[in-house]
C-alpha positions as a LaTeX table, in Angstrom:
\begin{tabular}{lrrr}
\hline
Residue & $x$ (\AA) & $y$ (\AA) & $z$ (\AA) \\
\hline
Unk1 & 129.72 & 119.82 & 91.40 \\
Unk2 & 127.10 & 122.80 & 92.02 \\
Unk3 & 125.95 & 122.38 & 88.24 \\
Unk4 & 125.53 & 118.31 & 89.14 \\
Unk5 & 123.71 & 119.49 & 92.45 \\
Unk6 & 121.41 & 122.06 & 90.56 \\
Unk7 & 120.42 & 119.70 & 87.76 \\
Unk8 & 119.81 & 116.82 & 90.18 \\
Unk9 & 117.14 & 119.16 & 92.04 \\
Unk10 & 115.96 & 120.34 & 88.75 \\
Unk11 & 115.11 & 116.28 & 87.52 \\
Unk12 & 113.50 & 116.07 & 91.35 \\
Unk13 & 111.31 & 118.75 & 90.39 \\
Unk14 & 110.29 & 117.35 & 87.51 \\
Unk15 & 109.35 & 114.81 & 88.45 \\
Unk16 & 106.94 & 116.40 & 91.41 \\
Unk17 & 105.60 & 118.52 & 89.08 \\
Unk18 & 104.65 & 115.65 & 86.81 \\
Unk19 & 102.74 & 114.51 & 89.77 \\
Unk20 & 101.01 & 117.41 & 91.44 \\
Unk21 & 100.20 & 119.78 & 88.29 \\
Unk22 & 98.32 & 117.16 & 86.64 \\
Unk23 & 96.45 & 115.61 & 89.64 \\
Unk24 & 95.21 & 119.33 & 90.02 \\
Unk25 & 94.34 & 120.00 & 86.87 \\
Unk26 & 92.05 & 116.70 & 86.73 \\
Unk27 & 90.44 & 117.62 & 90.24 \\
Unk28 & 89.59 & 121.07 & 88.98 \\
Unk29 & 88.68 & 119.94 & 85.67 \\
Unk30 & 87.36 & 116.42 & 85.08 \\
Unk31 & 84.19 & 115.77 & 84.52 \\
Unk32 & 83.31 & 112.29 & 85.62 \\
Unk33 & 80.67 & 109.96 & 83.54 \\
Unk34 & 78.84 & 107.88 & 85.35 \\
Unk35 & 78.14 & 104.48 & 83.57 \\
Unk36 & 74.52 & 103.35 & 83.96 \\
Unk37 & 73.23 & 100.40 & 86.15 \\
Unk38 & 72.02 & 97.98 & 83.98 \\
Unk39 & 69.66 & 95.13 & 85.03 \\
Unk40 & 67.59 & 92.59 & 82.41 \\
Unk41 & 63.58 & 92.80 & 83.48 \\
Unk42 & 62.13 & 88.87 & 82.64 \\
Unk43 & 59.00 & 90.87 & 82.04 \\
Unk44 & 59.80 & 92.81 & 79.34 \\
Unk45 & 62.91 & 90.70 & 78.23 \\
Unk46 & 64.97 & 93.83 & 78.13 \\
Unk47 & 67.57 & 96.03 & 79.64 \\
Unk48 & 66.53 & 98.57 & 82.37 \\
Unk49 & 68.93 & 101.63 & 82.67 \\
Unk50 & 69.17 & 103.90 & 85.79 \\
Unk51 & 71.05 & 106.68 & 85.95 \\
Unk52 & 72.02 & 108.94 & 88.58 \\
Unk53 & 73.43 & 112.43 & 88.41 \\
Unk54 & 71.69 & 115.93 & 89.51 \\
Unk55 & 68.29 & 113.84 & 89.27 \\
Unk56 & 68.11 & 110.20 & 88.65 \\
Unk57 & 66.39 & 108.86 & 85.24 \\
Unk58 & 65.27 & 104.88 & 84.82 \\
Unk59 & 65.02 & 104.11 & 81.30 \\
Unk60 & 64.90 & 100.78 & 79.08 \\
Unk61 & 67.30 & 100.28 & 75.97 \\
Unk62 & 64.74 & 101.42 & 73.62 \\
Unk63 & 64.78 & 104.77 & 75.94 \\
Unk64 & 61.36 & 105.05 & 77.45 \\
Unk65 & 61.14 & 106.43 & 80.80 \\
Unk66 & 60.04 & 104.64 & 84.09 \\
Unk67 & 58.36 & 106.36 & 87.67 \\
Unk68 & 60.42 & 103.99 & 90.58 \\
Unk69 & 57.17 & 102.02 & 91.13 \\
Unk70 & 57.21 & 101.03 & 87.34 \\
Unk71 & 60.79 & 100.35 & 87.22 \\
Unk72 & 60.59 & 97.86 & 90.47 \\
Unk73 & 58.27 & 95.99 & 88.76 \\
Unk74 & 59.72 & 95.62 & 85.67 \\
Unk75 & 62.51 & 93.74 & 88.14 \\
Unk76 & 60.68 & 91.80 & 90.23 \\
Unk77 & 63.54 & 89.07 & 91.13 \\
Unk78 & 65.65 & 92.88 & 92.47 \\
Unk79 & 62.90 & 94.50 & 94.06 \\
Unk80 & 61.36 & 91.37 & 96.12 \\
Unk81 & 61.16 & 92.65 & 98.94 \\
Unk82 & 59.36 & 95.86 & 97.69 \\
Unk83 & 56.80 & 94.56 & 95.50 \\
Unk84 & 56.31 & 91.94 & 98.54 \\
Unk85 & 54.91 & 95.21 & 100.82 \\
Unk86 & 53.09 & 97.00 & 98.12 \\
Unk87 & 51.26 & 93.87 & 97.53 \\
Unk88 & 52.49 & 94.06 & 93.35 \\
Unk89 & 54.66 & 90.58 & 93.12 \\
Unk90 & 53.12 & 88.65 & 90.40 \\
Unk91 & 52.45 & 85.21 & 91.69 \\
Unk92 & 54.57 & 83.47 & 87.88 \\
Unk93 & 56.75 & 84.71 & 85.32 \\
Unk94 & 56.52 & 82.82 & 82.76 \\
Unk95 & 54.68 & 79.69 & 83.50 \\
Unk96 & 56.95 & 79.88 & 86.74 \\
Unk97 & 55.78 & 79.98 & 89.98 \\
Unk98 & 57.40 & 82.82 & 91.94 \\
Unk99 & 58.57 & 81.05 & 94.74 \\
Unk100 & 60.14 & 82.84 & 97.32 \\
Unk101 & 62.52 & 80.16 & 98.70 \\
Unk102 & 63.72 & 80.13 & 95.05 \\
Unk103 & 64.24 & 83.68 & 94.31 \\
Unk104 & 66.71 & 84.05 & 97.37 \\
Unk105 & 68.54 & 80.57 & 96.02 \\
Unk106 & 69.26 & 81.61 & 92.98 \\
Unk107 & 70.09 & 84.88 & 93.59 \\
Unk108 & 73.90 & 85.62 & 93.33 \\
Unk109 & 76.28 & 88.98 & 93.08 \\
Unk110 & 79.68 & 88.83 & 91.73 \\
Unk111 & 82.06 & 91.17 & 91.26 \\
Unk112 & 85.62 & 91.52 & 90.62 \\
Unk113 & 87.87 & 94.98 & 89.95 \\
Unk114 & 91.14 & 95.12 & 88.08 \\
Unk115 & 92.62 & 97.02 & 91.32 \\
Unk116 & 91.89 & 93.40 & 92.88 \\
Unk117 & 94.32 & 91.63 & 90.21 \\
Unk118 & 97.13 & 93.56 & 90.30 \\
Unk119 & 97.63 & 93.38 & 94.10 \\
Unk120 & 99.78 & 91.76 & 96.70 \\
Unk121 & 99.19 & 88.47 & 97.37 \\
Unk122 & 99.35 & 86.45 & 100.35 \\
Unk123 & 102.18 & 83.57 & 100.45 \\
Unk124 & 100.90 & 81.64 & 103.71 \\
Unk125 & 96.22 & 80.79 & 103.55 \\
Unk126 & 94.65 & 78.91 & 106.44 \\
Unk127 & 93.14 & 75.72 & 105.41 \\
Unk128 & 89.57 & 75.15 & 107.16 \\
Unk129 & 88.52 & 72.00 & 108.25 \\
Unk130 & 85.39 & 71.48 & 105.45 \\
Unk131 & 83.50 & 68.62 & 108.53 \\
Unk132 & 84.04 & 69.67 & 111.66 \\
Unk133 & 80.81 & 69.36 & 112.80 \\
Unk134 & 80.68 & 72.57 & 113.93 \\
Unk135 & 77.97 & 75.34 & 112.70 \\
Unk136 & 80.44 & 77.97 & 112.57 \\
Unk137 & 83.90 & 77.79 & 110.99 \\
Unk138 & 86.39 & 77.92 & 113.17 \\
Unk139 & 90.01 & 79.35 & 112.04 \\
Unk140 & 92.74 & 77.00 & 112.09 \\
Unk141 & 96.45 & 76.96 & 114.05 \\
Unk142 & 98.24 & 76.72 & 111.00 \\
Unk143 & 98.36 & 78.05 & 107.44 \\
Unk144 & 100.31 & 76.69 & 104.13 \\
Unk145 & 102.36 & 77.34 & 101.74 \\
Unk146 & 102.55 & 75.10 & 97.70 \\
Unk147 & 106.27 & 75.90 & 97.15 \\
Unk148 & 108.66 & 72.42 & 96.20 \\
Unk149 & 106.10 & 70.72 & 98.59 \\
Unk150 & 102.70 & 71.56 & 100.58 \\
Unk151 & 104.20 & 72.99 & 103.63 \\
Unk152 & 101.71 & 73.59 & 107.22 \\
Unk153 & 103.30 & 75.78 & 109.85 \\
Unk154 & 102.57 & 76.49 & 113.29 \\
Unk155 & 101.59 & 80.50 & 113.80 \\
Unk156 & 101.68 & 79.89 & 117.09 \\
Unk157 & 105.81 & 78.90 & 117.12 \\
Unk158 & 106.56 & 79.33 & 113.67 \\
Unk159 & 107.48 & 75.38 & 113.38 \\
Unk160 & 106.65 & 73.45 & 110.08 \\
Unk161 & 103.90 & 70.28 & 111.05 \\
Unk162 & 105.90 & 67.94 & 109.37 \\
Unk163 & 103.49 & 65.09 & 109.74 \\
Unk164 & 100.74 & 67.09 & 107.94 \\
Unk165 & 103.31 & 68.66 & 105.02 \\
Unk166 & 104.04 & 65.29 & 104.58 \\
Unk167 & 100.59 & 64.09 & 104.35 \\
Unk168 & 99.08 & 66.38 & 102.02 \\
Unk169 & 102.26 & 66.62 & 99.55 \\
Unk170 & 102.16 & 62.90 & 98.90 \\
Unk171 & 98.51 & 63.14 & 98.06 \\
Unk172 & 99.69 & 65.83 & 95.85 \\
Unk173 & 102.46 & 64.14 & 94.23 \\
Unk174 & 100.18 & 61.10 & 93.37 \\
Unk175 & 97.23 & 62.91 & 92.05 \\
Unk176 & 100.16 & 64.51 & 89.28 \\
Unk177 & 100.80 & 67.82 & 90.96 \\
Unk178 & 103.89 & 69.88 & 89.45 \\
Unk179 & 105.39 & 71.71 & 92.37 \\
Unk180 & 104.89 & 74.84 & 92.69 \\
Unk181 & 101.98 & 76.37 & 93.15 \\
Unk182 & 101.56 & 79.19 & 90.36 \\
Unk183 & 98.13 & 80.64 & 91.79 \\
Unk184 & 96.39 & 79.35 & 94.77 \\
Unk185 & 92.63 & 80.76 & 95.04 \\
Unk186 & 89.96 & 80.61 & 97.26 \\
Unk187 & 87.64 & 82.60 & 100.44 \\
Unk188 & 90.36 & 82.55 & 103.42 \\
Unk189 & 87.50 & 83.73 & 105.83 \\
Unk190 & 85.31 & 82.16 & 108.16 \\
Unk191 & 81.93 & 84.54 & 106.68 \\
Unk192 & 80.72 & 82.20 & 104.50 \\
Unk193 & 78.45 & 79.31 & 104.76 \\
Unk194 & 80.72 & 76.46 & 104.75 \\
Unk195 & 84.70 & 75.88 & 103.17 \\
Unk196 & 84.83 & 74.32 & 99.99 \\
Unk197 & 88.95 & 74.89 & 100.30 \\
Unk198 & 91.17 & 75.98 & 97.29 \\
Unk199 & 91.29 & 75.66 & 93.62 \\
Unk200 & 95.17 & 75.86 & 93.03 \\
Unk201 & 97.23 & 75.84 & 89.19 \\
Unk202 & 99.76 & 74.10 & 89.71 \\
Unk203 & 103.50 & 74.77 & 87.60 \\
Unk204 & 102.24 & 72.90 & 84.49 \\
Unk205 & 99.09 & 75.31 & 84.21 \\
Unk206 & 96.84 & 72.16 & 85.83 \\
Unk207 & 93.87 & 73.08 & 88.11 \\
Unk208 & 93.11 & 71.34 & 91.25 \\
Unk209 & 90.37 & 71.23 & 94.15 \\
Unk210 & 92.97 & 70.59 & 97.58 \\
Unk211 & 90.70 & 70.89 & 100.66 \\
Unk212 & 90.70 & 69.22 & 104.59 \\
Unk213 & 87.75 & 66.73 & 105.42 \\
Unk214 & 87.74 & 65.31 & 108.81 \\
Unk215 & 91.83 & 65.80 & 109.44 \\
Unk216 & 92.72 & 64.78 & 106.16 \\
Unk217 & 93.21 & 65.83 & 102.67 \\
Unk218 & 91.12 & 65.73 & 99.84 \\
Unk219 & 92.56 & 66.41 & 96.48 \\
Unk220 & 90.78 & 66.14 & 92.99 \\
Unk221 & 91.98 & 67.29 & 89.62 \\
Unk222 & 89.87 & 69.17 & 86.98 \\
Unk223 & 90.50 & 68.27 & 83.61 \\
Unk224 & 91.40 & 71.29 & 81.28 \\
Unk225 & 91.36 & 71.46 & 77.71 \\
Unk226 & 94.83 & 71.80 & 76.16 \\
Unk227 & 96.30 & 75.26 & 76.35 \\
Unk228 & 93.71 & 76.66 & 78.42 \\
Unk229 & 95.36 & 78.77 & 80.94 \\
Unk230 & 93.64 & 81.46 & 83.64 \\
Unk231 & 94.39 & 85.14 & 84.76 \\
Unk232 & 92.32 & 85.07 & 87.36 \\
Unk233 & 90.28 & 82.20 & 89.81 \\
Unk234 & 87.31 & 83.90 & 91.72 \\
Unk235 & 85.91 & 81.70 & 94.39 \\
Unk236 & 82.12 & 82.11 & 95.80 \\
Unk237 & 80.02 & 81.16 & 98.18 \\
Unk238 & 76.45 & 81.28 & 96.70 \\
Unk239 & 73.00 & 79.72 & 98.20 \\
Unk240 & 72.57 & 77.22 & 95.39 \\
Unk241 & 76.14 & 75.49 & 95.23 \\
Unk242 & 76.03 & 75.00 & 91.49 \\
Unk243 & 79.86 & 75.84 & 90.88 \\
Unk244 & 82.89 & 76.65 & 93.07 \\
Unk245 & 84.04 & 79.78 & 91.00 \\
Unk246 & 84.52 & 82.10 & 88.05 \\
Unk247 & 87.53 & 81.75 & 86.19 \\
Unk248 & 88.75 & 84.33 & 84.14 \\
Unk249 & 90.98 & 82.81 & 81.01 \\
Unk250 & 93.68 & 84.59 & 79.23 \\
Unk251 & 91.49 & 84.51 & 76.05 \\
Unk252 & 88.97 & 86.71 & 77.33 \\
Unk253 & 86.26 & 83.90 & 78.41 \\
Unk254 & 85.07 & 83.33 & 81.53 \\
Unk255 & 84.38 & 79.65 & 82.83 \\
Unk256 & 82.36 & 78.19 & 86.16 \\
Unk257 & 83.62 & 74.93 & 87.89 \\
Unk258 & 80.38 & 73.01 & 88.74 \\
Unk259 & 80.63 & 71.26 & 92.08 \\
Unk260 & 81.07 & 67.55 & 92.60 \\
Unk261 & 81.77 & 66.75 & 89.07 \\
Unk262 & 84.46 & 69.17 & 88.20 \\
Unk263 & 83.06 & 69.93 & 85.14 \\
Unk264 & 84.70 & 73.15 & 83.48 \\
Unk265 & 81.62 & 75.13 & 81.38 \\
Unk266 & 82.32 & 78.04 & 78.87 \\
Unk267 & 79.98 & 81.15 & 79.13 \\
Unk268 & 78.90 & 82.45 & 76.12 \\
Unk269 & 80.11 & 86.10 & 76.48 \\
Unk270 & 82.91 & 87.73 & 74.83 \\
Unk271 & 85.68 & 90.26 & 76.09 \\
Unk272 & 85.82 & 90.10 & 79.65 \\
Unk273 & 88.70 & 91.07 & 80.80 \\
Unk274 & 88.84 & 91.87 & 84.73 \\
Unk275 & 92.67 & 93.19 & 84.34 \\
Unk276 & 91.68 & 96.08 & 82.67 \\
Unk277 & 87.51 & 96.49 & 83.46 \\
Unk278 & 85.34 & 96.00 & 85.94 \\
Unk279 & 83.21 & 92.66 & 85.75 \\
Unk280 & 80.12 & 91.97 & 87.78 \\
Unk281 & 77.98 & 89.03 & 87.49 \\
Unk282 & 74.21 & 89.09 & 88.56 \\
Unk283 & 72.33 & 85.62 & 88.92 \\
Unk284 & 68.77 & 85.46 & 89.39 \\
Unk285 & 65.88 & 82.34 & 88.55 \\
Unk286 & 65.90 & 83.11 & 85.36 \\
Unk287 & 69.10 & 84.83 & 83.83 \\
Unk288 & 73.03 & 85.50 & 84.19 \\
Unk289 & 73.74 & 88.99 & 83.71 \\
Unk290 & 77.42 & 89.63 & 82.97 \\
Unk291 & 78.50 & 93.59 & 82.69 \\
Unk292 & 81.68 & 94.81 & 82.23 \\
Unk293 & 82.85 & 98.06 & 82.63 \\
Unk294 & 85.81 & 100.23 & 81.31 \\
Unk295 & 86.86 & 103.69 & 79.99 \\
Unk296 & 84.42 & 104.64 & 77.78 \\
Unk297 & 82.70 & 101.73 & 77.19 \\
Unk298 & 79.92 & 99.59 & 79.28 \\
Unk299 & 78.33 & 95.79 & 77.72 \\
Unk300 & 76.15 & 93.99 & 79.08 \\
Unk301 & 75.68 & 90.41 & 77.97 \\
Unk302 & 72.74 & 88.46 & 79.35 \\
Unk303 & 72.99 & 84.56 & 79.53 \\
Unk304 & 69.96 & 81.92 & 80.12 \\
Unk305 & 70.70 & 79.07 & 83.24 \\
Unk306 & 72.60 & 77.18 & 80.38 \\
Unk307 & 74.75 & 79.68 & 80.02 \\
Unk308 & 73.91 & 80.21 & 76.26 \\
Unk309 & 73.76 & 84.12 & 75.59 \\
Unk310 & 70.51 & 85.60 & 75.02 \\
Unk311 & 70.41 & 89.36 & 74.72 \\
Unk312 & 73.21 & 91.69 & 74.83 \\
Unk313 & 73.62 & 95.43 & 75.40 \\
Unk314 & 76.48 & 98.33 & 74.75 \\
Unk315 & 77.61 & 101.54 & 75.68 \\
Unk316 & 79.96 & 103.84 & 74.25 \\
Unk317 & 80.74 & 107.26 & 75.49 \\
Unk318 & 83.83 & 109.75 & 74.70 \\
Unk319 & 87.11 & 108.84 & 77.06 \\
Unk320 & 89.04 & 111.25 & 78.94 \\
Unk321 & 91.44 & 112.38 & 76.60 \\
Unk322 & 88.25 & 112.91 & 74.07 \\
Unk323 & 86.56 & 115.19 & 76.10 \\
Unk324 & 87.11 & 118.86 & 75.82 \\
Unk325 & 89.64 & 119.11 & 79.27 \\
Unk326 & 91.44 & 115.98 & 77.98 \\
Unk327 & 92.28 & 117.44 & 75.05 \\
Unk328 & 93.53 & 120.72 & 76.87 \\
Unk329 & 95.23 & 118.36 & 79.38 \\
Unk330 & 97.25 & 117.02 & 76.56 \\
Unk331 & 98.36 & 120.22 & 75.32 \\
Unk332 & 99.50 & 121.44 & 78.58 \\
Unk333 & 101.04 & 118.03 & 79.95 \\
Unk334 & 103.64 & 115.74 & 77.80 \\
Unk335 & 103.16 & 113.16 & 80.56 \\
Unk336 & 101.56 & 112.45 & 83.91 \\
Unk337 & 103.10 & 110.80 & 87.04 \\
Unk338 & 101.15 & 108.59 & 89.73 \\
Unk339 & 101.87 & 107.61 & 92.29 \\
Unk340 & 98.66 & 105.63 & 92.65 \\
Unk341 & 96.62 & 103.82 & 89.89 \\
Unk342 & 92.95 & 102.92 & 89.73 \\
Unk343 & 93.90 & 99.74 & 88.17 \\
Unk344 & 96.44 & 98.96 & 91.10 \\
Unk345 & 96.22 & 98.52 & 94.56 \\
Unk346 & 100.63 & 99.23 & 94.59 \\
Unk347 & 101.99 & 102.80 & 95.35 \\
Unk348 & 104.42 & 103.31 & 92.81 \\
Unk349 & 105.36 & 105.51 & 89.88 \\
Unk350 & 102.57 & 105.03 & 87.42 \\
Unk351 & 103.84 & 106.56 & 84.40 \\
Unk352 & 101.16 & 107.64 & 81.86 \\
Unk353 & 102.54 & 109.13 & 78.25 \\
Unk354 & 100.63 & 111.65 & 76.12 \\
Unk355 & 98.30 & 109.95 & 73.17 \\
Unk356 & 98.67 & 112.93 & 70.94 \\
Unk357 & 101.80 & 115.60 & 70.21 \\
Unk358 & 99.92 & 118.48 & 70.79 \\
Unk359 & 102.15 & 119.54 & 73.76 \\
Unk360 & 104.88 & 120.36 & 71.47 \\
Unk361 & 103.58 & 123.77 & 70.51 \\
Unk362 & 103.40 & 124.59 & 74.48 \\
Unk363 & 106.86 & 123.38 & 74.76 \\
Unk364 & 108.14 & 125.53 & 71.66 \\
Unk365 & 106.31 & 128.46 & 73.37 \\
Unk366 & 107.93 & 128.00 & 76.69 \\
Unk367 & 111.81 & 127.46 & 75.20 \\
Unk368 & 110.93 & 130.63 & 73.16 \\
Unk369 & 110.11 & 132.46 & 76.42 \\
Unk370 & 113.13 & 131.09 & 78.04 \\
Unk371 & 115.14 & 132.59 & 75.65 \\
Unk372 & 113.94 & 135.83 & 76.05 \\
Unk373 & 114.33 & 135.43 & 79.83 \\
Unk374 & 117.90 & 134.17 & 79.11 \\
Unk375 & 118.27 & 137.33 & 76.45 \\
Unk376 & 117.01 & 139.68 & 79.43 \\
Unk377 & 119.87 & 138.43 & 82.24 \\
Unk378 & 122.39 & 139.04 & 79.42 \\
Unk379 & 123.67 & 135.50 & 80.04 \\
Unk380 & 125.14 & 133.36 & 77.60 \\
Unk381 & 123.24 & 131.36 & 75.46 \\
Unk382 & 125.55 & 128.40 & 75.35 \\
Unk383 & 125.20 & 127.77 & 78.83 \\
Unk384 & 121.43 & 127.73 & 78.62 \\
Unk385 & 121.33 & 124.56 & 76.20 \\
Unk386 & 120.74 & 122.40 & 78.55 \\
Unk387 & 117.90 & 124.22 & 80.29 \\
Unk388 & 116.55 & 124.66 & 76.71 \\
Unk389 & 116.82 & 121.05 & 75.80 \\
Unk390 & 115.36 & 120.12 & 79.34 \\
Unk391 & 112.21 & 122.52 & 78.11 \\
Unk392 & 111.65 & 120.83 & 74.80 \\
Unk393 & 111.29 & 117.29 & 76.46 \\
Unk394 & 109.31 & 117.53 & 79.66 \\
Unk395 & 107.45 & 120.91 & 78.40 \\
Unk396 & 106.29 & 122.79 & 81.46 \\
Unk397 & 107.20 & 120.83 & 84.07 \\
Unk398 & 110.98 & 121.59 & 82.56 \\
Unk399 & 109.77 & 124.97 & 82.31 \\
Unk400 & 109.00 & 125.70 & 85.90 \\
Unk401 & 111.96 & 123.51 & 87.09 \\
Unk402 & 114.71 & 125.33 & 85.26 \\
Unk403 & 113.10 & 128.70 & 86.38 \\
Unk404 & 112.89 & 127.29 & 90.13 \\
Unk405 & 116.80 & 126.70 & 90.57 \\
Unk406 & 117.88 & 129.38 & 87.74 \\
Unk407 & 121.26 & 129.20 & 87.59 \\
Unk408 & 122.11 & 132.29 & 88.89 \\
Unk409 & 121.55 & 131.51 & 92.03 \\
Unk410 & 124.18 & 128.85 & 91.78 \\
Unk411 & 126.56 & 131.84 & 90.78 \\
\hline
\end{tabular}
């Protein structure tokens, strides 16, 4: 029983020594990159970098170097504002006239983290009456559920509103939707201009637009093409109400739902992912800019008000594990533990193996020093097989375990 008891505190050490060795290690030692901003000037037609670190450098791709005043103007349609007071807004761009009232419409920032994805999700949304005549919206006495029907309860006494569960499932039911709900998406806030309701995929992978106008319910389907099927549904709320969202596909592609018509359109950019990088989307009068960001790697892919790509940009720098303290971190560590991921808003056990062997030379060190230590007590070897084995698979967190509860002091 005291050997069961000793190894059972040596696996609980372990395992907290998977967590807080290399957490430490990585706050003494990383050195963090910092991926550029990147913005597309529609003067120059071309990507303008900024950089920040001990002194902040603004660059364009071909790597000439910008004072701030010169690299406001080459972004006019960011810096408004600015080149407004110092009297250096050009009056067109491009045969167009800079019109103010059009700069601020079509201006539009998007941006979506893969923390935000792999979170919990809400089961019960409040559904916003979309006319009430009201300038502000005004939050509702009831919120819903999409499980084997469209269900509206009462937060005040927790009762189901029969009448309106009724209502809204029937309109449901006849407009083809498969109960349940496998994603319901939209802005459950009242901060935004108006309430355009939910885009919800239904069991059978179909997307629909379910919203309240004037007490009752307004459902419309969007046709899909076959096999199409979505990761993740990002509503906005943007001045110039061309399209209800982004949607994210499980290809890779991202898609906008035009308002009114429902019609589904196809950006033409490539690899975006929002599970694993970070996606932001700047519109402006002229351009889509669509960046993504991961480990290592930055692209920037810059689309025309059709949507058609029209310049593109890439960066590439060494990851973690390429860089000099990742590549001591995986000869000291066979593993790491988390308890918390970047990628994840859950606390959990985030378990994160080794890319490379290299830690077995540590670990032959350490069982090699363990046998000397068990060669100095005079204590028998065959006892010590275990500890030795528990060295050669978790490396020095087995190391500093075993020699934490020795089993002498068990004795």
């Amino acid at each position: 029983m005291v050997k069961l008891s000793r190894y059972f505190l040596v696996i609980i050490a372990i395992i907290g020594f998977g967590i807080a060795l290399p957490k430490l290690y990585w706050v003494a030692f990383a050195q963090p990159i910092r991926a550029p901003f990147i913005q597309y000037s529609c003067i120059d037609h071309d990507f303008m970098l900024l950089r920040s670190g001990d002194e902040v450098t603004r660059t364009n791709s071909k790597g000439d170097t910008f004072t701030r005043e010169e690299y406001e103007n080459k972004l006019p349609l960011m810096y408004t504002r600015q080149l407004l007071m110092n009297n250096t807004m050009p009056d067109s761009i491009d045969g167009v006239e800079m019109d103010m009232h059009d700069i601020s419409n079509n201006r539009s920032t998007f941006r979506v983290r893969p923390k935000e994805i792999h979170a919990p999700l809400p089961t019960l949304f409040p559904l916003f009456e979309s006319q009430s005549g009201r300038a502000n919206l005004e939050m509702p006495k009831d919120f819903f559920r999409i499980t084997w029907r469209m269900e509206f309860i009462d937060a005040e006494s927790n009762k189901v509103d029969e009448e309106k569960s009724r209502m809204f499932s029937a309109v449901l039911y006849k407009r083809g939707f498969k109960f349940p709900a496998k994603s319901i998406n939209g802005l459950p806030t009242t901060r935004k201009s108006c309430d355009e309701g939910y885009l919800v995929i239904d069991s059978a992978d179909q997307l629909f637009h379910i919203k309240l106008v004037k007490g009752l319910p307004f459902v419309e389907k969007a046709e899909l093409p076959e096999g199409l099927k979505f990761r993740s549904i990002n509503c906005v709320d943007f001045k110039d109400k061309f399209y209800y969202a982004y949607l994210f596909s499980t290809d890779n592609h991202v898609y906008v739902l035009t308002q009114y018509d429902y019609q589904l359109v196809k950006l033409d950019v490539e690899n975006i992912n929002p599970e694993e990088n970070e996606i932001r989307i700047y519109g402006d009068l002229f351009n889509y800019n669509v960046i993504s960001t991961g480990e290592g790697e930055i692209t920037s892919q810059v689309l025309d008000k059709d949507y058609n790509k029209v310049n593109e940009y890439n960066e590439i720098w060494p990851v973690r594990d390429e860089r000099k303290e990742g590549k001591v971190a995986q000869l000291l560590f066979p593993a790491q533990l988390k308890m918390t991921n970047s990628n994840s808003s859950y606390v959990r056990f985030f378990f994160e193996a080794n890319k490379s062997f290299n830690w077995i030379f540590l670990s032959l060190l350490l069982m090699a020093t363990q046998f000397m230590i068990i060669r100095k007590r005079k204590e028998n070897i065959k006892n010590q097989l275990v500890d030795l084995g528990i060295i050669a698979v978790t490396g020095i967190f087995g190391f500093i375990a075993v020699n934490f509860f020795p089993n002498k002091f068990f004795k």
